[in-house]
PDB file of N, CA, C and O in Angstrom:
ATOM      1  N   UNK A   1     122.923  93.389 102.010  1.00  0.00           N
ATOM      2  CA  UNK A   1     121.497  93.480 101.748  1.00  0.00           C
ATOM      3  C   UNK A   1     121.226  93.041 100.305  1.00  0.00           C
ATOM      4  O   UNK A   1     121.871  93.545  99.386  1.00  0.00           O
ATOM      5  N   UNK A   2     120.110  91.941 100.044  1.00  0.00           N
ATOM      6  CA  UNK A   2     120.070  91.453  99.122  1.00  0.00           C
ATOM      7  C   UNK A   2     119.200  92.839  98.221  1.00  0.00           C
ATOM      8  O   UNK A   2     118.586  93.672  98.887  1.00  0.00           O
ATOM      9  N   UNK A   3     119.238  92.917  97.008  1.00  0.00           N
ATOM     10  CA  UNK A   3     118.851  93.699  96.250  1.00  0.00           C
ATOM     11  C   UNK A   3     117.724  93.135  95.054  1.00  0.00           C
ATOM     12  O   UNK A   3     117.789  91.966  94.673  1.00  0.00           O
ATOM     13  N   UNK A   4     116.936  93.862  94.636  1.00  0.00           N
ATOM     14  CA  UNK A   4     115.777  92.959  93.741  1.00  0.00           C
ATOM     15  C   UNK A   4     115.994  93.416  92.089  1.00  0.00           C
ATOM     16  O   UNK A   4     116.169  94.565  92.494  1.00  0.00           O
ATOM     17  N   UNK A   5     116.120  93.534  90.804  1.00  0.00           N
ATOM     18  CA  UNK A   5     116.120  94.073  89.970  1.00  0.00           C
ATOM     19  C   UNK A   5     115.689  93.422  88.825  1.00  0.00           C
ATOM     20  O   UNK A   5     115.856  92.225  88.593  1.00  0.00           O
ATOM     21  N   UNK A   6     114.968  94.462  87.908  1.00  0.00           N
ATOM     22  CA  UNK A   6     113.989  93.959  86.508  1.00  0.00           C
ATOM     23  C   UNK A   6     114.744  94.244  85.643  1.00  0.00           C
ATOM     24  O   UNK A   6     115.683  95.030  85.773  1.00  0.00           O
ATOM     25  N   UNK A   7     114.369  93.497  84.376  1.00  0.00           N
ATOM     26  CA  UNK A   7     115.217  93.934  82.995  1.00  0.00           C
ATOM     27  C   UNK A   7     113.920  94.646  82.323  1.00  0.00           C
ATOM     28  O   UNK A   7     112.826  94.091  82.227  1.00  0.00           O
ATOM     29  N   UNK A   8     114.196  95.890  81.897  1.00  0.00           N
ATOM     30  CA  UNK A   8     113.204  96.894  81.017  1.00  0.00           C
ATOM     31  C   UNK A   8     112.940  96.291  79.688  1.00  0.00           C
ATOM     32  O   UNK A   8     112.496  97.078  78.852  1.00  0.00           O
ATOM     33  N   UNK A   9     113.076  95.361  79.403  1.00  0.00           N
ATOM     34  CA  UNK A   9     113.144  94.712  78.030  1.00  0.00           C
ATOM     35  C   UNK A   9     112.203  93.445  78.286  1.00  0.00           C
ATOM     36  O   UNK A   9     111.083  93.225  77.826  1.00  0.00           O
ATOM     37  N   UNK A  10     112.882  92.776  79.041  1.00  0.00           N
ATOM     38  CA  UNK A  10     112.095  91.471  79.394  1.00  0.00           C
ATOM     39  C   UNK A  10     111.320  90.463  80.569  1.00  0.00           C
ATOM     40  O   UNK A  10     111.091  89.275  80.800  1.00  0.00           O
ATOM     41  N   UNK A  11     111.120  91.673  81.061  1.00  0.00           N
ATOM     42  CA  UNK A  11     111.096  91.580  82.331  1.00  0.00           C
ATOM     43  C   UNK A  11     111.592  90.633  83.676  1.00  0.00           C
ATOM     44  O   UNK A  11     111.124  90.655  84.814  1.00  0.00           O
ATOM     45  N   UNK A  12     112.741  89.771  83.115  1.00  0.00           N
ATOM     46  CA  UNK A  12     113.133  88.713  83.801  1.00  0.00           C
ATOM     47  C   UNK A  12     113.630  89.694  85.397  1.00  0.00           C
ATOM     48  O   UNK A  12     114.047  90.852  85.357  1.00  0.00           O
ATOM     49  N   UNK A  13     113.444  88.868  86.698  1.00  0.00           N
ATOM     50  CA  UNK A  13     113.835  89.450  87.785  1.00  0.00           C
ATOM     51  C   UNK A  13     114.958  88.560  88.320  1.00  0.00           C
ATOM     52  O   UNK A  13     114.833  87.343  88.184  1.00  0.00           O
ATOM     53  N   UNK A  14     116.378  89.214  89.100  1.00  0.00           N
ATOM     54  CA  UNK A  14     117.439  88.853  89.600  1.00  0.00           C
ATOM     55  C   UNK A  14     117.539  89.579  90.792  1.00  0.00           C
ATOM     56  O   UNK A  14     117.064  90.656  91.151  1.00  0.00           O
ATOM     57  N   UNK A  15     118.536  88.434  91.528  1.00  0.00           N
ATOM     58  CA  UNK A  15     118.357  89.466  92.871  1.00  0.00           C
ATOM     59  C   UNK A  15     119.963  89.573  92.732  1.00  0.00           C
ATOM     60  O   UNK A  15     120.348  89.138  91.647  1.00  0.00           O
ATOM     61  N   UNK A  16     120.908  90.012  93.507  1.00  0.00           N
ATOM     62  CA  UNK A  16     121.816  90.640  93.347  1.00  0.00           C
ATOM     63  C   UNK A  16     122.377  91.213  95.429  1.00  0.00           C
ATOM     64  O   UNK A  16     121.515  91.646  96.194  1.00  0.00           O
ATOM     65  N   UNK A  17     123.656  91.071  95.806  1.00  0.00           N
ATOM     66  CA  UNK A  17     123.560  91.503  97.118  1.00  0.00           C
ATOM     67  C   UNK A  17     124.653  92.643  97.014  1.00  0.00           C
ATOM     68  O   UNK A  17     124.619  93.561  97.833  1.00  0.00           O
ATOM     69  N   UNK A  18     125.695  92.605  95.953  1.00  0.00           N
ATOM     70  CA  UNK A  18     126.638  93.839  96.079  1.00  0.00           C
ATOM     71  C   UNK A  18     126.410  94.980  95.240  1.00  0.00           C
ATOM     72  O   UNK A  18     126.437  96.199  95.409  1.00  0.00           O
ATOM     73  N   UNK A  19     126.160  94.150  94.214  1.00  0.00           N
ATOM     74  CA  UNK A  19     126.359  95.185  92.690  1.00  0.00           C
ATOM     75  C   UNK A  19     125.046  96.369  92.866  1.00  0.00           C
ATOM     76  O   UNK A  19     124.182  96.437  93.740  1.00  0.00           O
ATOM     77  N   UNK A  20     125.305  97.294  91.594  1.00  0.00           N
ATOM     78  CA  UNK A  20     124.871  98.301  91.908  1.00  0.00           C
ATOM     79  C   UNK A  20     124.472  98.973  90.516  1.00  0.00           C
ATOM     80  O   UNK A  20     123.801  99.999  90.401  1.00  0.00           O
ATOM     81  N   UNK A  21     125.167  97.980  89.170  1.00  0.00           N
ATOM     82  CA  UNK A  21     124.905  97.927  88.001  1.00  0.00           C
ATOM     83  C   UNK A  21     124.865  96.549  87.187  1.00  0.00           C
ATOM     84  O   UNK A  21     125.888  96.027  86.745  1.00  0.00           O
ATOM     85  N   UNK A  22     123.603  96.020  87.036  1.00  0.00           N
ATOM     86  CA  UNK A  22     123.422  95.088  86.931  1.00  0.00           C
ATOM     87  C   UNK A  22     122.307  94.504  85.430  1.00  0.00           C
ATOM     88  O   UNK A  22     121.112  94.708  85.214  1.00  0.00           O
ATOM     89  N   UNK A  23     123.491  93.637  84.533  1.00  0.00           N
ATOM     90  CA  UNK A  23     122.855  93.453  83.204  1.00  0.00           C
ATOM     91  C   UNK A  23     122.007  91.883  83.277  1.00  0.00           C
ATOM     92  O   UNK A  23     122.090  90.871  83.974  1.00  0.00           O
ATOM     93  N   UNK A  24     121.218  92.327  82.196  1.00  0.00           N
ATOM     94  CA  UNK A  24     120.128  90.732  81.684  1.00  0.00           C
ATOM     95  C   UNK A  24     120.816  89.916  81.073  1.00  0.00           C
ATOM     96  O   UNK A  24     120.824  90.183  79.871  1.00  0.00           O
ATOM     97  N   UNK A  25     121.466  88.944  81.359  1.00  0.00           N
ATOM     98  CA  UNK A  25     122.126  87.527  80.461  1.00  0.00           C
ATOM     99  C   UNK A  25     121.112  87.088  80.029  1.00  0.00           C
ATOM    100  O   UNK A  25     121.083  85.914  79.662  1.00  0.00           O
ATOM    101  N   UNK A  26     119.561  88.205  79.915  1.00  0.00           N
ATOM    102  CA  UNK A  26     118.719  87.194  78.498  1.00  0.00           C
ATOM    103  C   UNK A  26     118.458  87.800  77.628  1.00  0.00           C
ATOM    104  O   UNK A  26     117.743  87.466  76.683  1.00  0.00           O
ATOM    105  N   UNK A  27     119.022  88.846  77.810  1.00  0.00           N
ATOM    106  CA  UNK A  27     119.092  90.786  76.837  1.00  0.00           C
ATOM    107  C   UNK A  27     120.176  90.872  76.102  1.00  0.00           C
ATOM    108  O   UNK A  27     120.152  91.650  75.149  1.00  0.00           O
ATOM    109  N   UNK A  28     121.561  89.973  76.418  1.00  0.00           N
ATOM    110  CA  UNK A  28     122.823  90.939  75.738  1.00  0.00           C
ATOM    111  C   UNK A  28     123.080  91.659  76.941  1.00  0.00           C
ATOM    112  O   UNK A  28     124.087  92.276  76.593  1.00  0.00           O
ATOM    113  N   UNK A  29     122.876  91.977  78.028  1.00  0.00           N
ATOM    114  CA  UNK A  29     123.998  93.112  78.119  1.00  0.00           C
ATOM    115  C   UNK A  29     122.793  94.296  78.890  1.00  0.00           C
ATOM    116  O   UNK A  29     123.250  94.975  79.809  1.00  0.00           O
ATOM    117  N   UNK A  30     121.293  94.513  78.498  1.00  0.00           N
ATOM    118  CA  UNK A  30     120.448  95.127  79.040  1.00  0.00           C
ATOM    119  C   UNK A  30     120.661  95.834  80.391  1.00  0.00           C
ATOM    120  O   UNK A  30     120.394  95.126  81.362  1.00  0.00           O
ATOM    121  N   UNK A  31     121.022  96.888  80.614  1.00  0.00           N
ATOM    122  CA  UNK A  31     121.191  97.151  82.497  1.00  0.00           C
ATOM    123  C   UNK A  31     120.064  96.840  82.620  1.00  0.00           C
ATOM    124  O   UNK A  31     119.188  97.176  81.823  1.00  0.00           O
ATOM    125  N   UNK A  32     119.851  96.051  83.769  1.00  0.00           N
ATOM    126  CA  UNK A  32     118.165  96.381  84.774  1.00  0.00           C
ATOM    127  C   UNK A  32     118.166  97.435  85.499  1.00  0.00           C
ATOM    128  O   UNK A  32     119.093  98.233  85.638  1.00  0.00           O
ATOM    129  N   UNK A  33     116.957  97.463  86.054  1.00  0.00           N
ATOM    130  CA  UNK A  33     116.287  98.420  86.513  1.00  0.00           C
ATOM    131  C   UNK A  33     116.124  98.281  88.263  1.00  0.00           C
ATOM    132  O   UNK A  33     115.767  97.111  88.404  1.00  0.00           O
ATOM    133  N   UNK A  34     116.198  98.793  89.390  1.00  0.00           N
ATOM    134  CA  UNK A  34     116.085  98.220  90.767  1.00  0.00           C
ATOM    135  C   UNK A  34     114.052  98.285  90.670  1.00  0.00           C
ATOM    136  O   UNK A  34     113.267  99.126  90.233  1.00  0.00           O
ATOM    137  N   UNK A  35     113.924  97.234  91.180  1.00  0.00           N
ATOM    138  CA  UNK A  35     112.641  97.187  91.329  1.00  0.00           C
ATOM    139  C   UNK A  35     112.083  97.531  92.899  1.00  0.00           C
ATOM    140  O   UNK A  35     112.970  97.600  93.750  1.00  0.00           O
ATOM    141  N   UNK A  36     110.674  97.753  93.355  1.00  0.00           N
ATOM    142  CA  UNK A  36     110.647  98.503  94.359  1.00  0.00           C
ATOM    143  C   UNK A  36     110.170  97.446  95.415  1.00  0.00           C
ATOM    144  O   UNK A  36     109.677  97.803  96.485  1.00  0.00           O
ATOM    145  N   UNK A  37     110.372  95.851  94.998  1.00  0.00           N
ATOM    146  CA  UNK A  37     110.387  94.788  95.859  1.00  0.00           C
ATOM    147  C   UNK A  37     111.689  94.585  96.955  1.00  0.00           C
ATOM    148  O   UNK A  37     112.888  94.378  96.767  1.00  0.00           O
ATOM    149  N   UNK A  38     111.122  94.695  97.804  1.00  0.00           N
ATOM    150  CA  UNK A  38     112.350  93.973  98.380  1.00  0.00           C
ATOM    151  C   UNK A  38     112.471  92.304  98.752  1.00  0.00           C
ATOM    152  O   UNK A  38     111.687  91.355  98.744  1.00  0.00           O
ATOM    153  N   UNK A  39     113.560  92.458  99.002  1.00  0.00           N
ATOM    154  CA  UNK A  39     114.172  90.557  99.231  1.00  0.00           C
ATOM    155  C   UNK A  39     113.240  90.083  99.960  1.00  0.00           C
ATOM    156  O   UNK A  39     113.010  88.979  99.466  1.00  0.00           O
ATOM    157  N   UNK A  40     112.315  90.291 101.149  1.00  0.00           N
ATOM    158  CA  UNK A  40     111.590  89.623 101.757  1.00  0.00           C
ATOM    159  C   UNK A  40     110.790  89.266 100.884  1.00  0.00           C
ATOM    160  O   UNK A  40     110.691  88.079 100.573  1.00  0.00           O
ATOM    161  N   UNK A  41     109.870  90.481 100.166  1.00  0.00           N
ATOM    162  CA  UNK A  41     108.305  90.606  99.653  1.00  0.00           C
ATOM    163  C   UNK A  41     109.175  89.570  98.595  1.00  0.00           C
ATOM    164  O   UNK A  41     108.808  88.416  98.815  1.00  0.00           O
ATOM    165  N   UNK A  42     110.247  89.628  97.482  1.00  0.00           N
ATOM    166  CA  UNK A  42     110.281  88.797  96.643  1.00  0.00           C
ATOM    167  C   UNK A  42     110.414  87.243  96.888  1.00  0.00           C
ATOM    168  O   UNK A  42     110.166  86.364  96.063  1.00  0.00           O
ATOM    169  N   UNK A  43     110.795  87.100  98.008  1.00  0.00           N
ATOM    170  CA  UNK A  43     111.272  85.547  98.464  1.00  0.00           C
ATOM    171  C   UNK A  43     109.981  84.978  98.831  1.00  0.00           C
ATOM    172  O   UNK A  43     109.725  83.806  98.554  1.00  0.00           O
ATOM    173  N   UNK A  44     108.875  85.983  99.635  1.00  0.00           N
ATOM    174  CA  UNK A  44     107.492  84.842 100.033  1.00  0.00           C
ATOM    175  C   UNK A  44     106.749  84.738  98.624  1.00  0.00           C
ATOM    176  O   UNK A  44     105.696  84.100  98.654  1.00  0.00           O
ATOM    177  N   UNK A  45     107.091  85.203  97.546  1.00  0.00           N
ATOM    178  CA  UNK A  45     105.884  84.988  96.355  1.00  0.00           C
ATOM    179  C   UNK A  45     106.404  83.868  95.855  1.00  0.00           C
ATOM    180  O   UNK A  45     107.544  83.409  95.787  1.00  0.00           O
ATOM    181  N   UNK A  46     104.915  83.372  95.379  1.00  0.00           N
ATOM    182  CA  UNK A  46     105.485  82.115  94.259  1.00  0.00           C
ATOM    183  C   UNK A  46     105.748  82.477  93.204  1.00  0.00           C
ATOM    184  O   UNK A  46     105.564  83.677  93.003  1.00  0.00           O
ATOM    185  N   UNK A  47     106.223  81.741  92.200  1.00  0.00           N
ATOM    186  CA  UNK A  47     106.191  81.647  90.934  1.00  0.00           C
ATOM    187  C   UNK A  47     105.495  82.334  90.039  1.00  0.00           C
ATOM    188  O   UNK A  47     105.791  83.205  89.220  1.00  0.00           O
ATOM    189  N   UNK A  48     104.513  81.785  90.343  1.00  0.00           N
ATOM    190  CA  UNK A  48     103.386  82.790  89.487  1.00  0.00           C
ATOM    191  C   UNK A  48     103.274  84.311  89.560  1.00  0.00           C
ATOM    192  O   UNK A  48     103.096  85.144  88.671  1.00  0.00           O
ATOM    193  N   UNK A  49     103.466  84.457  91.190  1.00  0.00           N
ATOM    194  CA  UNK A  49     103.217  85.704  91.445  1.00  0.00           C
ATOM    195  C   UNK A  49     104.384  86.685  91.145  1.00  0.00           C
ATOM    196  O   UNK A  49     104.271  87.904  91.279  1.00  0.00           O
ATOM    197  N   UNK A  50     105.566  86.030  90.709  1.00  0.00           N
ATOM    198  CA  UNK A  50     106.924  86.376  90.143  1.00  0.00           C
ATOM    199  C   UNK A  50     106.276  87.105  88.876  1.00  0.00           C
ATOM    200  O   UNK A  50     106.263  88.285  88.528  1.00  0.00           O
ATOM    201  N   UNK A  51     105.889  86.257  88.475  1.00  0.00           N
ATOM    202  CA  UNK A  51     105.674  86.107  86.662  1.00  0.00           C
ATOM    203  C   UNK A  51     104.214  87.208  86.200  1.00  0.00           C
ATOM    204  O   UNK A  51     104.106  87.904  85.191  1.00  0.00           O
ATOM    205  N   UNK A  52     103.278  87.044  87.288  1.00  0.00           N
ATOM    206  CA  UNK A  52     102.296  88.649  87.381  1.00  0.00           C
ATOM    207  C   UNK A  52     102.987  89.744  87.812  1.00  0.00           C
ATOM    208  O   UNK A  52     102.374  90.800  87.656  1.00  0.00           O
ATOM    209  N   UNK A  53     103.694  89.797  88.134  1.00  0.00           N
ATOM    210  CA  UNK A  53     104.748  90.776  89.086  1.00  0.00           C
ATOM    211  C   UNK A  53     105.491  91.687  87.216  1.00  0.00           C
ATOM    212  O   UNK A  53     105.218  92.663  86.517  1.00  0.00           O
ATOM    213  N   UNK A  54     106.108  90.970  87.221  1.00  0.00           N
ATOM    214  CA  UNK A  54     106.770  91.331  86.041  1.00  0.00           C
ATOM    215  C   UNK A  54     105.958  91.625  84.776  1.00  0.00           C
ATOM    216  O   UNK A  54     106.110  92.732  84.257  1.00  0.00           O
ATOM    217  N   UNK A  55     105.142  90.778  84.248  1.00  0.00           N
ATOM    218  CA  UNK A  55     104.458  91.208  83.407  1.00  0.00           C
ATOM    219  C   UNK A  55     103.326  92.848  83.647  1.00  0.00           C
ATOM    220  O   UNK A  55     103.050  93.713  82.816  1.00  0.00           O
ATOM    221  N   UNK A  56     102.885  92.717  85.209  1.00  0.00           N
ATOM    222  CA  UNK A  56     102.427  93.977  85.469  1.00  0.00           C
ATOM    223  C   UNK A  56     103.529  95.463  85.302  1.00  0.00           C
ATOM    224  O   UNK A  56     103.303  96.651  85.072  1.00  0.00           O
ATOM    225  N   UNK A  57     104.598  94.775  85.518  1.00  0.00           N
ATOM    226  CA  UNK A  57     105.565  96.036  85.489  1.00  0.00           C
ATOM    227  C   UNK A  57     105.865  96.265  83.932  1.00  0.00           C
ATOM    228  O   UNK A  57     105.843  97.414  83.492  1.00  0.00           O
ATOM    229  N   UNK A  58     106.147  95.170  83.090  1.00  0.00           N
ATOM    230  CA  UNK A  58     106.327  95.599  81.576  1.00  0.00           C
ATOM    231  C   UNK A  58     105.166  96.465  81.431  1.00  0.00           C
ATOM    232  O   UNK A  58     105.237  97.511  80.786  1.00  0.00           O
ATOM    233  N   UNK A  59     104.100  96.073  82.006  1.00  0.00           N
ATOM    234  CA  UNK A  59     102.820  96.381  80.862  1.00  0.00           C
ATOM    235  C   UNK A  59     102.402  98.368  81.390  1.00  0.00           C
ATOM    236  O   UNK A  59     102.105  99.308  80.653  1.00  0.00           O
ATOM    237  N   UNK A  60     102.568  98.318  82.933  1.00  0.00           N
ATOM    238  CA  UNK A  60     102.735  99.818  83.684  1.00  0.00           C
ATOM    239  C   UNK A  60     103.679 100.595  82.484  1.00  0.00           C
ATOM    240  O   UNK A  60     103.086 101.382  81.746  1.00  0.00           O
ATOM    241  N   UNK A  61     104.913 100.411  82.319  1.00  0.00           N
ATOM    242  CA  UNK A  61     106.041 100.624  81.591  1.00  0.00           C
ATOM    243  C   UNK A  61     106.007 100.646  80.092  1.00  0.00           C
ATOM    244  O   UNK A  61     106.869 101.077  79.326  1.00  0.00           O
ATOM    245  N   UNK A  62     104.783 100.069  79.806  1.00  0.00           N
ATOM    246  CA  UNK A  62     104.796 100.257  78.422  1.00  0.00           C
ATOM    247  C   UNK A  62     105.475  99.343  77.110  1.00  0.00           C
ATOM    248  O   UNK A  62     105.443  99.621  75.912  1.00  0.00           O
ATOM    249  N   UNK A  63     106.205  97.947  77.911  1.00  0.00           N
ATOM    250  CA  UNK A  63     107.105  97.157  77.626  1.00  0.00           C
ATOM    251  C   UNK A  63     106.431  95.601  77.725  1.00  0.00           C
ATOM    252  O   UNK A  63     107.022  94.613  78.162  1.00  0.00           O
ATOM    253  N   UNK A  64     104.668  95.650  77.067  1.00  0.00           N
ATOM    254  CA  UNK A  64     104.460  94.327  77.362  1.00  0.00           C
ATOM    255  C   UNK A  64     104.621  93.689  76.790  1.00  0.00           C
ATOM    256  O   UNK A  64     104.530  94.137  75.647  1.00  0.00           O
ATOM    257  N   UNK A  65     104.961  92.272  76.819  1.00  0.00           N
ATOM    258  CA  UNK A  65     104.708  91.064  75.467  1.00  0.00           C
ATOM    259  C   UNK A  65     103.860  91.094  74.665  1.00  0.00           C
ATOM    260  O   UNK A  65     102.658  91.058  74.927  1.00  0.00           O
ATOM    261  N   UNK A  66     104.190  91.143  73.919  1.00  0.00           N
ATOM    262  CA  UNK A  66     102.860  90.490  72.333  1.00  0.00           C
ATOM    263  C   UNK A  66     102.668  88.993  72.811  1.00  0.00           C
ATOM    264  O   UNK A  66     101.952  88.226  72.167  1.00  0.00           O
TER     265      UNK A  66
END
């Protein structure tokens, strides 16, 4: 089962099918976070809606871009 996960820092999203601890190669090292998308809902969005997706979750979280 493919798995969905955010980085709390930057919000970049990875999907992942085994692991279960999983870091940001745009963080250093950052664990992510499992996000509450799953593989379907993440695979029909576009791009954009990737990129509102994430920025809504930094900004919920308290972690938005300047």
């Amino acid at each position: 089962m493919m798995k969905v996960f955010i980085c709390p820092e930057c919000g970049w999203i990875r999907t992942v099918s085994r692991r279960k601890e999983v870091e940001c190669h745009k963080c250093s090292g950052v664990q992510m976070l499992p996000s509450r998308l799953t593989f379907v809902e993440y695979s029909q969005m576009s791009d954009e809606q990737r990129e509102d997706y994430a920025q809504s979750w930094l900004f919920i979280h308290g972690k938005a871009k300047a």
